[in-house]
MMTF fields as JSON, N, C-alpha, C and O atoms, coordinates in Angstrom:
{
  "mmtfVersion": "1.0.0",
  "mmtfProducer": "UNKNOWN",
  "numBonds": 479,
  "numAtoms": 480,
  "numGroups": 120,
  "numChains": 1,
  "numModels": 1,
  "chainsPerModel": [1],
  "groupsPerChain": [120],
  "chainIdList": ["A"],
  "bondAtomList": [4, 2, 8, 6, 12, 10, 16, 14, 20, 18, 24, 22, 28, 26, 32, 30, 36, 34, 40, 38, 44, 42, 48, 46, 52, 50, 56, 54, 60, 58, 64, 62, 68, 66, 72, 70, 76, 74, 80, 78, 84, 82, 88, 86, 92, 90, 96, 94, 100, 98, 104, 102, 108, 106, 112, 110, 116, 114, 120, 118, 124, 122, 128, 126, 132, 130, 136, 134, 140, 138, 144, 142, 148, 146, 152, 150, 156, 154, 160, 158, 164, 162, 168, 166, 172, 170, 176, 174, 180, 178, 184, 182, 188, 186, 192, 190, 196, 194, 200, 198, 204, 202, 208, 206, 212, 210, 216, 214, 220, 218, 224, 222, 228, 226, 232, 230, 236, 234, 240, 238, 244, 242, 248, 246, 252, 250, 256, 254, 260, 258, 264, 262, 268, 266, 272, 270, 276, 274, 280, 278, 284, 282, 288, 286, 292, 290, 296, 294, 300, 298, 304, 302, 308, 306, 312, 310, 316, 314, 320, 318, 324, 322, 328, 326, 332, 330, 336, 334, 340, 338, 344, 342, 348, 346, 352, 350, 356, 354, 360, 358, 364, 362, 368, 366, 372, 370, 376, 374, 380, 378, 384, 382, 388, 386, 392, 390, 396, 394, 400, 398, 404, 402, 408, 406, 412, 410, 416, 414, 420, 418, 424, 422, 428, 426, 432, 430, 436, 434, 440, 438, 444, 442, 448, 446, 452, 450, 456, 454, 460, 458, 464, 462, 468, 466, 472, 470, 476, 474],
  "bondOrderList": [1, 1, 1, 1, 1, 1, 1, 1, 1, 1, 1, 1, 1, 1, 1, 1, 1, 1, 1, 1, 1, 1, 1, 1, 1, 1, 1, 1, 1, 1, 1, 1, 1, 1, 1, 1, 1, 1, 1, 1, 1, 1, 1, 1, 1, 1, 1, 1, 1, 1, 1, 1, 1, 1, 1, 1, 1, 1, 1, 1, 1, 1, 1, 1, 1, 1, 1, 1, 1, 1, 1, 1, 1, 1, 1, 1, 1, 1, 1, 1, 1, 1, 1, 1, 1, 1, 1, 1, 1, 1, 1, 1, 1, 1, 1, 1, 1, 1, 1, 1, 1, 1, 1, 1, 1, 1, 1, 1, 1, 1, 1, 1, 1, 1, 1, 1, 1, 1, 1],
  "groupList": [{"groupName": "UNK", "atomNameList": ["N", "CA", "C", "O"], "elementList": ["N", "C", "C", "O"], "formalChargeList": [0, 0, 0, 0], "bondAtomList": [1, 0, 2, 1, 3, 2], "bondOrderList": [1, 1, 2], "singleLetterCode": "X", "chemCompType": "L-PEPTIDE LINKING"}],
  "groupTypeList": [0, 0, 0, 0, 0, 0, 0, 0, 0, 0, 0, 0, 0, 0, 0, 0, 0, 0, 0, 0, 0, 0, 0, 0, 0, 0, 0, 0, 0, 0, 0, 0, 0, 0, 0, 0, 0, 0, 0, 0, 0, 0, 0, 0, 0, 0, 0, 0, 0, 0, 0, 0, 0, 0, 0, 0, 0, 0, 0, 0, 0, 0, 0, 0, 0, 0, 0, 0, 0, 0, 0, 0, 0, 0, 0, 0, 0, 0, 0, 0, 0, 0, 0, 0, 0, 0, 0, 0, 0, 0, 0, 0, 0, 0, 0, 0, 0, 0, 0, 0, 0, 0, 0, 0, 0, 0, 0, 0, 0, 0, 0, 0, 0, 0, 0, 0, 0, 0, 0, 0],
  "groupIdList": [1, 2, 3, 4, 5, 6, 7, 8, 9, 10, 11, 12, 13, 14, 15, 16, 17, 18, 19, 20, 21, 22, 23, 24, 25, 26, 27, 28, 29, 30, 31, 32, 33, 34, 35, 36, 37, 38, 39, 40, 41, 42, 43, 44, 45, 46, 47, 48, 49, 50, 51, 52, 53, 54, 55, 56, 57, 58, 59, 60, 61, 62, 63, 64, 65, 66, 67, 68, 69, 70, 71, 72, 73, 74, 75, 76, 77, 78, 79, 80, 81, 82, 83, 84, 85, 86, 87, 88, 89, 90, 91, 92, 93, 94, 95, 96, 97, 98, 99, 100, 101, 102, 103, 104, 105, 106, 107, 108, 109, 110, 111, 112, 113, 114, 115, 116, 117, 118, 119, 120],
  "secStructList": [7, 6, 6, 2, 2, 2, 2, 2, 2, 2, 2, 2, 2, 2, 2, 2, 2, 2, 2, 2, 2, 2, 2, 6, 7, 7, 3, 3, 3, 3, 3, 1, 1, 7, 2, 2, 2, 2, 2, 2, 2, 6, 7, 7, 7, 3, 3, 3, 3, 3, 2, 2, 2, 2, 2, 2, 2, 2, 2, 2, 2, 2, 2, 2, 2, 2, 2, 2, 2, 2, 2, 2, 2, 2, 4, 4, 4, 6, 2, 2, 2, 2, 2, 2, 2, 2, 2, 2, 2, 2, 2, 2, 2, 2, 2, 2, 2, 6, 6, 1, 7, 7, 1, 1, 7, 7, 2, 2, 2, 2, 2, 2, 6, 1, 7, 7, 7, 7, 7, 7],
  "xCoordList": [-65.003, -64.745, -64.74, -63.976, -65.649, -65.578, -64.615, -64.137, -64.206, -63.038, -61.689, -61.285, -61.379, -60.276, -60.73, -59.993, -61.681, -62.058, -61.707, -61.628, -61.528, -62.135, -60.502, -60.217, -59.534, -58.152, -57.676, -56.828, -58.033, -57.499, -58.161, -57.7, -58.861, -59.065, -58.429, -57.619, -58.391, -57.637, -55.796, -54.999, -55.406, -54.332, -53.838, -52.76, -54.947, -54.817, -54.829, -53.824, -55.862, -55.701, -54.262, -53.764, -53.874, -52.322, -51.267, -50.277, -51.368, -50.251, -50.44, -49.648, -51.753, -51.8, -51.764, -51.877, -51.497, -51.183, -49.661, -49.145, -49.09, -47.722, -47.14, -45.995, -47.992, -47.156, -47.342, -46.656, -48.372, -48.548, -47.255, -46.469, -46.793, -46.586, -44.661, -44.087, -44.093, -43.093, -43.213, -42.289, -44.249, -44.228, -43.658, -42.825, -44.191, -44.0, -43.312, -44.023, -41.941, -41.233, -40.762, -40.806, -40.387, -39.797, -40.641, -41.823, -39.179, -39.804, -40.623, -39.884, -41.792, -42.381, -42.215, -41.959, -42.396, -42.064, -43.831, -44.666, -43.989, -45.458, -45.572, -45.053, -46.143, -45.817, -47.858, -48.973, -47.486, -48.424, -49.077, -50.254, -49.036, -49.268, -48.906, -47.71, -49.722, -49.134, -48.126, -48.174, -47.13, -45.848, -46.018, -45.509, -46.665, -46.584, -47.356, -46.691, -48.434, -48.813, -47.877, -47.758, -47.181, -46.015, -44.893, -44.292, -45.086, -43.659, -44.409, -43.773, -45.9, -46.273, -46.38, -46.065, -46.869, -47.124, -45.744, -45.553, -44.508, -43.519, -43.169, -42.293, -43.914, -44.034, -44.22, -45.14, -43.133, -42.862, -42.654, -41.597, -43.87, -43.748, -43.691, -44.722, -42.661, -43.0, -42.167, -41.526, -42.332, -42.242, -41.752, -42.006, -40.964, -40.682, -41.12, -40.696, -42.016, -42.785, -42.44, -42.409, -42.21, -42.446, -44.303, -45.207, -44.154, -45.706, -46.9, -48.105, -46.056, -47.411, -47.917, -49.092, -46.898, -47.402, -48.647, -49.728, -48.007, -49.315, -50.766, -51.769, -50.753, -51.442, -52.201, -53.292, -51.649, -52.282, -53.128, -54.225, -52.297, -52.863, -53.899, -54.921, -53.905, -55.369, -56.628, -57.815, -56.109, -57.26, -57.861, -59.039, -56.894, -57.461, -57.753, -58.364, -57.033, -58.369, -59.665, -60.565, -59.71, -61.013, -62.082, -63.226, -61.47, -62.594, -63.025, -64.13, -61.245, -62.394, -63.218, -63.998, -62.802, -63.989, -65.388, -66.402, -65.336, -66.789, -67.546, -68.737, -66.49, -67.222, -67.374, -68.497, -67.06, -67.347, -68.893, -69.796, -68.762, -69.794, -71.064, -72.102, -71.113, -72.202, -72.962, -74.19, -71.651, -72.174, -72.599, -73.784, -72.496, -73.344, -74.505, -75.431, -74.532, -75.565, -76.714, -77.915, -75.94, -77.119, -77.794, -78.569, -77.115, -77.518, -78.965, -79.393, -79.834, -81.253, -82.054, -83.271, -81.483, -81.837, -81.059, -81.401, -80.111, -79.965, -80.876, -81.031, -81.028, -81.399, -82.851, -83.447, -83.637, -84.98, -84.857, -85.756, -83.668, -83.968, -83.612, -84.504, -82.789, -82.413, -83.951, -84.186, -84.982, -85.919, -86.788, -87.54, -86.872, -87.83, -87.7, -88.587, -86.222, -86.076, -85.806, -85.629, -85.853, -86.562, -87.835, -88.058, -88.978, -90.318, -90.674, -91.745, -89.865, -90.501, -89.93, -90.637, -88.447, -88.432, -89.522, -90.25, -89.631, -90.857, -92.071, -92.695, -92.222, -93.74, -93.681, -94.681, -92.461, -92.3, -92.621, -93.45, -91.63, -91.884, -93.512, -94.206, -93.945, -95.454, -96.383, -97.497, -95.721, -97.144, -96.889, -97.705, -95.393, -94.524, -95.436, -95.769, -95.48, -95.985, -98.11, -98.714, -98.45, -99.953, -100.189, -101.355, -99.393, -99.91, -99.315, -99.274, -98.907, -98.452, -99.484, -100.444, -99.289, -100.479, -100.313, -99.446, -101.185, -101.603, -101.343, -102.208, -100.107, -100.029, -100.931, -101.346, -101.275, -101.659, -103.292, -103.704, -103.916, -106.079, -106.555, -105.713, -107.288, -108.669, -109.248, -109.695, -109.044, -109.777, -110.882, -111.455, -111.592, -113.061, -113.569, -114.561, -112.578, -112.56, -112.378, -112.936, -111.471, -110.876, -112.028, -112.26, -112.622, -113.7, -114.734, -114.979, -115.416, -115.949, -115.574, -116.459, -114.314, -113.799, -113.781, -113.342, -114.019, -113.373, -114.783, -115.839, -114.893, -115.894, -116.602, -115.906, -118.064, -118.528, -118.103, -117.628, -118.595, -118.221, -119.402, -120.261, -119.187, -120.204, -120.371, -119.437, -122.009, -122.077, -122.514, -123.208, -121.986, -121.903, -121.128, -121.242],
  "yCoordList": [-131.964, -132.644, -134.163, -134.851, -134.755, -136.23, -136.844, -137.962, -135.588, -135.792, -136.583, -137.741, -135.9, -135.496, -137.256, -138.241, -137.198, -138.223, -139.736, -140.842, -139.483, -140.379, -140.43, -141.627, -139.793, -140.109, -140.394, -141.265, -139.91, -140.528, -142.108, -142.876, -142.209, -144.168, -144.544, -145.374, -144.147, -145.013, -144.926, -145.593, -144.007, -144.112, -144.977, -145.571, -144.986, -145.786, -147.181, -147.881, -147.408, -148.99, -149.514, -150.62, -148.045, -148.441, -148.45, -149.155, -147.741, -147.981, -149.812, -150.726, -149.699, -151.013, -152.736, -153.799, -152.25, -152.849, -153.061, -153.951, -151.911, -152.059, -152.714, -153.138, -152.674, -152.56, -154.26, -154.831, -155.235, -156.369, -156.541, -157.331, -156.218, -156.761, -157.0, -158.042, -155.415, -155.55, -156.57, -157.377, -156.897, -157.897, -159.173, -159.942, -159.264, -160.487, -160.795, -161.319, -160.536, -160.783, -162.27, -162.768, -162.804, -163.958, -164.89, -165.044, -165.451, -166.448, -167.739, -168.519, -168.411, -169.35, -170.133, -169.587, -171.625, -172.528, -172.752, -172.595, -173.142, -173.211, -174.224, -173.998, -175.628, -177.162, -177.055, -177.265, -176.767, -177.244, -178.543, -178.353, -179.465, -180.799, -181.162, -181.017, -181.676, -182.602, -183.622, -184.08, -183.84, -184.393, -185.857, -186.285, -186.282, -188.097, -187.624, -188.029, -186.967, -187.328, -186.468, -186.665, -185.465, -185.275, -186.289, -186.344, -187.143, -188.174, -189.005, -189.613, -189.342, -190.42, -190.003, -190.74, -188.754, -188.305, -188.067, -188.22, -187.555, -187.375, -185.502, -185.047, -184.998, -183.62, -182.476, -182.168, -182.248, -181.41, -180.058, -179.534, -179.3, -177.77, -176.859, -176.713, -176.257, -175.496, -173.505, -173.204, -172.889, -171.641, -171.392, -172.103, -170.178, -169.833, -168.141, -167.39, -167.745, -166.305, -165.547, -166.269, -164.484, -163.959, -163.803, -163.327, -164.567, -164.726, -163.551, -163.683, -162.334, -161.508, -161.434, -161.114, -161.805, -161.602, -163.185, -163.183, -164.445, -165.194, -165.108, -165.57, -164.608, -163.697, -163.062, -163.514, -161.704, -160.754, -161.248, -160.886, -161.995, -162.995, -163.673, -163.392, -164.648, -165.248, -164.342, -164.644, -163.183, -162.103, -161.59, -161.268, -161.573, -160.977, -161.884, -161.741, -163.059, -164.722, -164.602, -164.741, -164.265, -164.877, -163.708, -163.786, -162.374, -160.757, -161.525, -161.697, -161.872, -162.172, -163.005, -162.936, -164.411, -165.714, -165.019, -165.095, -164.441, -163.9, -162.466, -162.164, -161.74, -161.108, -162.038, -161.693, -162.977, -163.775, -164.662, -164.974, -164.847, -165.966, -164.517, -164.878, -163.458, -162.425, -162.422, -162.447, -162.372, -161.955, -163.36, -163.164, -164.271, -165.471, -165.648, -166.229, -164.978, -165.067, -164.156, -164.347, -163.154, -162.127, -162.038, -161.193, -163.404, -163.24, -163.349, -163.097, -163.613, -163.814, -162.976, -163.16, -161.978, -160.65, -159.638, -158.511, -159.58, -159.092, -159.354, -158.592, -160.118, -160.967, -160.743, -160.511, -160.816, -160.135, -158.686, -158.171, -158.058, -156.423, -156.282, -155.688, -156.581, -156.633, -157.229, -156.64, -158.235, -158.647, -157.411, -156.972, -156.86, -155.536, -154.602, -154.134, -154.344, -153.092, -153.02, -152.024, -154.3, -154.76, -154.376, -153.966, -154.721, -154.756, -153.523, -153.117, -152.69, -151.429, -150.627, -149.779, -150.97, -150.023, -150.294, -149.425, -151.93, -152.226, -151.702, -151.397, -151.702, -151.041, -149.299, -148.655, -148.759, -147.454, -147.259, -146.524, -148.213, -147.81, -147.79, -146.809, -149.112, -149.098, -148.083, -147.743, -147.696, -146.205, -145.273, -144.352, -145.104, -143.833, -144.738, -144.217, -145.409, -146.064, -145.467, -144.954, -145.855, -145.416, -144.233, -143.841, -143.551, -142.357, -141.189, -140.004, -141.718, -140.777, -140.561, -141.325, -139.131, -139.058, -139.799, -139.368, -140.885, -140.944, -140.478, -140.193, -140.475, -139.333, -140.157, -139.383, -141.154, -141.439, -142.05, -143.059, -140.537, -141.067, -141.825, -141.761, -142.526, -142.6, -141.264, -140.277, -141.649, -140.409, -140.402, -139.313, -141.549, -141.561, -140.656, -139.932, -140.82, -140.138, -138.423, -137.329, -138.959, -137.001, -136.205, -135.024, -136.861, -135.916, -135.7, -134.609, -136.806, -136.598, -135.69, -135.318, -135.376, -134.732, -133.255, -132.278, -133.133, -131.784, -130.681, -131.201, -129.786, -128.589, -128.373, -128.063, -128.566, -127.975, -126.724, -126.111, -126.406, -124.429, -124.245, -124.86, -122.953, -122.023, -121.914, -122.006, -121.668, -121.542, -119.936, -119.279, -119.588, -117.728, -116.775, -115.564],
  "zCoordList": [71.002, 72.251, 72.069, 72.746, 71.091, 71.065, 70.35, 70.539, 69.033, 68.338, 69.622, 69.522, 70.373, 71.311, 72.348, 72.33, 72.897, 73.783, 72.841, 73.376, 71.354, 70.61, 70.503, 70.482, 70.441, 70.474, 71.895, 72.091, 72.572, 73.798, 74.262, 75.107, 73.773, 73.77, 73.071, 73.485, 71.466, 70.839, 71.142, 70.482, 72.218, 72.758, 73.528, 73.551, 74.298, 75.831, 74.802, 74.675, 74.237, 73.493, 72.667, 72.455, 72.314, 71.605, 72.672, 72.48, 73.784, 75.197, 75.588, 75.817, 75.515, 76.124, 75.649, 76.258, 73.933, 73.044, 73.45, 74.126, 72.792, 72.856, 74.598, 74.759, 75.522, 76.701, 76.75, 77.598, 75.752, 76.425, 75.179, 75.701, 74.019, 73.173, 73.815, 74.131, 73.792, 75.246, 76.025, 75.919, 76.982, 78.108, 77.352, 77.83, 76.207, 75.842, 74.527, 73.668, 74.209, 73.421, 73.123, 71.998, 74.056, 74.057, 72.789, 72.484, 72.209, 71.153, 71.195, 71.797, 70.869, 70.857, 69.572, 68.499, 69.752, 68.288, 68.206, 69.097, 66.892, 66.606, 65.909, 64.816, 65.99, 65.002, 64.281, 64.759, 63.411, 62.523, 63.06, 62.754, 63.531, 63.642, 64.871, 65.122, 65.878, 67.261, 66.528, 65.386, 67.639, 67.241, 66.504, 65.468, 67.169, 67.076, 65.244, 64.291, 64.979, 63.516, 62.675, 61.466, 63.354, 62.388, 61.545, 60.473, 62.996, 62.638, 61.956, 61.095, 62.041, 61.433, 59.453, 58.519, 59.417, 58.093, 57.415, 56.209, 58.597, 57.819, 57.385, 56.65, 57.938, 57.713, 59.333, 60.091, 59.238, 60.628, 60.579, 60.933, 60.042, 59.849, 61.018, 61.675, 61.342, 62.593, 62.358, 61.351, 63.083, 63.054, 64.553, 65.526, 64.518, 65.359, 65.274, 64.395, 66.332, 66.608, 67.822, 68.819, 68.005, 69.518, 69.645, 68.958, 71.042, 71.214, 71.412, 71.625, 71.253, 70.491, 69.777, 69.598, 68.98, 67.324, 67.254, 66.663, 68.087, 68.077, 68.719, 68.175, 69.663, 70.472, 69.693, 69.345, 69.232, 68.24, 66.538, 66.113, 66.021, 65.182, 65.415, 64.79, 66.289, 66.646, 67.164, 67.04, 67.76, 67.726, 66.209, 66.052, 65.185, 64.126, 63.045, 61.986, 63.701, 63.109, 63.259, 62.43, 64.666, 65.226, 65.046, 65.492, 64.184, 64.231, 62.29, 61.775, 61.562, 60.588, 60.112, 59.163, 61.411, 61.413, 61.866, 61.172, 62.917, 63.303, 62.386, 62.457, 61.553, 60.194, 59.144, 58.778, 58.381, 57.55, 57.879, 57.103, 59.075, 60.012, 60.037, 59.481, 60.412, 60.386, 59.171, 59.076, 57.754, 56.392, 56.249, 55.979, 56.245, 55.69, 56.186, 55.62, 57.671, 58.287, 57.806, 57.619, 57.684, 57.182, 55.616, 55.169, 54.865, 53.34, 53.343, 52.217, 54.126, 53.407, 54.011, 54.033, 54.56, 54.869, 53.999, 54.357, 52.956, 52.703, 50.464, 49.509, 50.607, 49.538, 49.552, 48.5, 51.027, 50.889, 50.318, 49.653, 50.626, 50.967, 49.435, 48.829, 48.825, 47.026, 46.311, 45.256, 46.675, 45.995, 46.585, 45.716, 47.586, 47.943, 46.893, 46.18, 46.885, 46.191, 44.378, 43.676, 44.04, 42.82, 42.169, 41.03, 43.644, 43.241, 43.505, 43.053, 44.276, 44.077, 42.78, 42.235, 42.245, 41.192, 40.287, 39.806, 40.008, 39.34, 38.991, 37.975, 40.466, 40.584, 40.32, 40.004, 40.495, 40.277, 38.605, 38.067, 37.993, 36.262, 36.15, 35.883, 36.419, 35.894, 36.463, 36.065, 37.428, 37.539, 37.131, 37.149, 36.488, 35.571, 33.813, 32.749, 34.037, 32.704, 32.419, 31.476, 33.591, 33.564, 34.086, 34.028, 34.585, 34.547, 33.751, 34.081, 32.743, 31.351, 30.586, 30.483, 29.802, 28.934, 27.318, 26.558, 26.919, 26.182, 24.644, 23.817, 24.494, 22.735, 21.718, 20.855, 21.564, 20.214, 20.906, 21.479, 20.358, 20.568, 19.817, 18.922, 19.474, 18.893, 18.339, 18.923, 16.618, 15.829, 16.096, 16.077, 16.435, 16.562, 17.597, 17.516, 18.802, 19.941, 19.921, 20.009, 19.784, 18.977, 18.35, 18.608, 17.625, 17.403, 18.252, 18.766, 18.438, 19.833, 21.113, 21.884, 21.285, 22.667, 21.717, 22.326, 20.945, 20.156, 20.512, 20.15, 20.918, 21.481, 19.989, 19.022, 19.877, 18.443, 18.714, 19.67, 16.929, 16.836, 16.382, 15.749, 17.003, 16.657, 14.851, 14.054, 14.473, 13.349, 13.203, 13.979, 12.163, 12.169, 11.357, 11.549]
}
């Protein structure tokens, strides 16, 4: 059921995409530069768009200015969570380290731990 609900939004969002993009065909010019410092620099770059496509563009400027702007934001939360999970593998080896048994005793010991025998 959510499958189905979950296509019929993303329908309605594509009707209503396409219906502004229709509304608005007509071509727009686009100048790199306000006029007067065009003429002053000498460089008059301009484009000609139908204004959805500028429209639509500056929407998907402004999703990946505000994801770029999140991830920078979030580096020293993510930089704690990489030094966390450092210190725990860390700390994981060294108790895989001390709580192993021991292969090489003390002969001195060894005998000592060894059960006398019976004499008989």
């Amino acid at each position: 059921m959510m499958k189905y609900l979950r296509y019929l939004v993303l329908l309605v969002i594509a009707l209503g995409l396409i219906s502004v993009a229709l509304a608005n065909r007509e071509p727009v010019v686009l100048h790199a530069l306000p006029a007067d410092l065009a003429q002053l620099i000498g460089i008059d770059w301009q484009i000609r768009l139908p204004l959805f496509l500028v429209g639509f563009g500056g929407i998907i400027v402004g999703v990946l200015i505000g994801f770029v702007w999140e991830w920078l934001r979030e580096h020293k939360h993510r930089a704690a969570a990489a030094a966390r999970a450092r210190e725990v593998q860390e700390l994981r080896r060294e108790v895989g380290r001390t709580t192993q048994p021991q292969h090489k005793k003390d002969e001195v010991i060894a005998l000592l731990d060894t059960p006398p025998r019976k004499a008989g």
